[in-house]
C-alpha positions as CSV (number, residue, x, y, z in Angstrom):
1,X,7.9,15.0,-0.1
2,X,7.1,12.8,-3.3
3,X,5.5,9.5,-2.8
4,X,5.1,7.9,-6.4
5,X,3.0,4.8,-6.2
6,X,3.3,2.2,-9.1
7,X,2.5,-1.6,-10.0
8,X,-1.7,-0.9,-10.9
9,X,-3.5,-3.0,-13.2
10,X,-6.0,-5.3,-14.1
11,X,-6.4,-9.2,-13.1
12,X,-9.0,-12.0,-12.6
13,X,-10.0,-13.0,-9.3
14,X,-7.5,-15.3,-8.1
15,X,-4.3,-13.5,-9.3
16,X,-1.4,-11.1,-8.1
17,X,-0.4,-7.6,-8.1
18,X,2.7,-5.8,-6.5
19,X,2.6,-2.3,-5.9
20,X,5.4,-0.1,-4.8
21,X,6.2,3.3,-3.8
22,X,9.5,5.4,-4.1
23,X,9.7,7.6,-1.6
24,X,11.6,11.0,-1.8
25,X,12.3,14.7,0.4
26,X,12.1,12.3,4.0
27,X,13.9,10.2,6.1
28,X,12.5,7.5,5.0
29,X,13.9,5.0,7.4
30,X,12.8,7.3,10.4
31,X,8.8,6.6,8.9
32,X,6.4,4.3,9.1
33,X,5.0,3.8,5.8
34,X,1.7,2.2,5.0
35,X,-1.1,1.4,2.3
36,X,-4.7,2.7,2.0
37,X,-7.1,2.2,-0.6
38,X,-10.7,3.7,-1.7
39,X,-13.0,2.0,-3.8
40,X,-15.8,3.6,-5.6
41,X,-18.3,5.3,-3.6
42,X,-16.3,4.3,-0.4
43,X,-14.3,6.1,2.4
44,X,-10.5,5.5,1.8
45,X,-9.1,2.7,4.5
46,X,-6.7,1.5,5.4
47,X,-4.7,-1.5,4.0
48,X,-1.6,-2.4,5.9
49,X,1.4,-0.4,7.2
50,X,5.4,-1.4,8.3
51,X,7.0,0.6,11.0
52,X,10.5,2.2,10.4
53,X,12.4,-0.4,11.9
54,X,10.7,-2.9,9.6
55,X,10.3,-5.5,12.7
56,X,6.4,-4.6,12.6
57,X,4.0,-4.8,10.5
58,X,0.1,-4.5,10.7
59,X,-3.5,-5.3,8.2
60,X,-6.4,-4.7,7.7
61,X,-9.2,-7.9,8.8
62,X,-10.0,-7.9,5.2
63,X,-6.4,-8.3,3.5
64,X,-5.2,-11.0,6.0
65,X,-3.0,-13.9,4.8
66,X,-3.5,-12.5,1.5
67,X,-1.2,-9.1,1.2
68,X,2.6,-8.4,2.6
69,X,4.0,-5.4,3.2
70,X,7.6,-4.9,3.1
71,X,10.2,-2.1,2.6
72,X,13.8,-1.4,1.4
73,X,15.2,1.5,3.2
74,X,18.7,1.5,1.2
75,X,16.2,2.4,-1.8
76,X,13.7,4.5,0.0
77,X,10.9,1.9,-1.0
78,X,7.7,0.6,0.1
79,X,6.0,-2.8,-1.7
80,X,3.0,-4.4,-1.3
81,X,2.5,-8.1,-2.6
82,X,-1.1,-8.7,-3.0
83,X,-2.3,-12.2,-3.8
84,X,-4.9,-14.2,-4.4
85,X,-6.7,-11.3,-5.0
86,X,-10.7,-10.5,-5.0
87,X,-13.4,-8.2,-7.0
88,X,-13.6,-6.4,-4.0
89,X,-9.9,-5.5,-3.6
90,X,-10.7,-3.2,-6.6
91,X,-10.0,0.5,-5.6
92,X,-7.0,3.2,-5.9
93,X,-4.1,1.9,-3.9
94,X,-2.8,5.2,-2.3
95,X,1.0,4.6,-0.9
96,X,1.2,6.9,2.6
97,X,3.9,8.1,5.2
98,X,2.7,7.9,8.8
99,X,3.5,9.9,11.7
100,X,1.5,8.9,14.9
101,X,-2.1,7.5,14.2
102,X,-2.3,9.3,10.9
103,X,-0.9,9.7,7.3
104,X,1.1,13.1,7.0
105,X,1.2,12.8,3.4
106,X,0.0,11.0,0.2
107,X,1.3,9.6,-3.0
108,X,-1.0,10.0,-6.2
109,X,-2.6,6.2,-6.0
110,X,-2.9,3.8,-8.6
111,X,-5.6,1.8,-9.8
112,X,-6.2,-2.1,-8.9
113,X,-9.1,-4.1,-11.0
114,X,-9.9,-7.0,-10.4
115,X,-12.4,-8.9,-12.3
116,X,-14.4,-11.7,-11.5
């Protein structure tokens, strides 16, 4: 299973990032996929998640109102929209496939920054 995770970068407080994941060696559209993120010194947590049916989707408190999850499971793809965006959204973004409470497996994360 390959879960490769782009759309990183930099931005000022206030701005937008998408991030998305291409998925690869599972039925993707039998998974519920999700987002997690760890900042520096911090346990990872998680971010939001969209269940294989794509009629459910949950968040995190923190990432409310701001962030959308969505998927495309003709292209095996998981995005997340993340706006008006804060210093303390910076962390690694890790893309993740769920099975029951828990991740099953990782993609390699990429890096949001955002400055005040």
């Amino acid at each position: 299973v390959q879960l490769q995770a782009s759309g990183g970068g930099s931005v000022q407080a206030g701005g937008s990032l998408r991030l998305s994941c291409a998925a690869s060696g599972l039925t993707f559209n039998s998974w519920r996929m999700g987002w997690y993120r760890q900042a520096p010194g911090k346990e990872r947590e998680f971010v939001a998640s969209i269940r294989a049916s794509n009629s459910n989707t949950s968040y995190a408190d923190a990432v409310k109102g701001r962030f959308t999850i969505s998927r495309d499971n003709a292209k095996n793809t998981v995005s997340l929209q993340m706006n008006s965006l804060k210093p303390e959204d910076t962390a690694v973004y890790y893309c993740a496939g769920i099975y029951g409470p828990s991740p099953r497996y990782w993609g390699q994360g990429t890096l949001v920054t955002v400055s005040s």
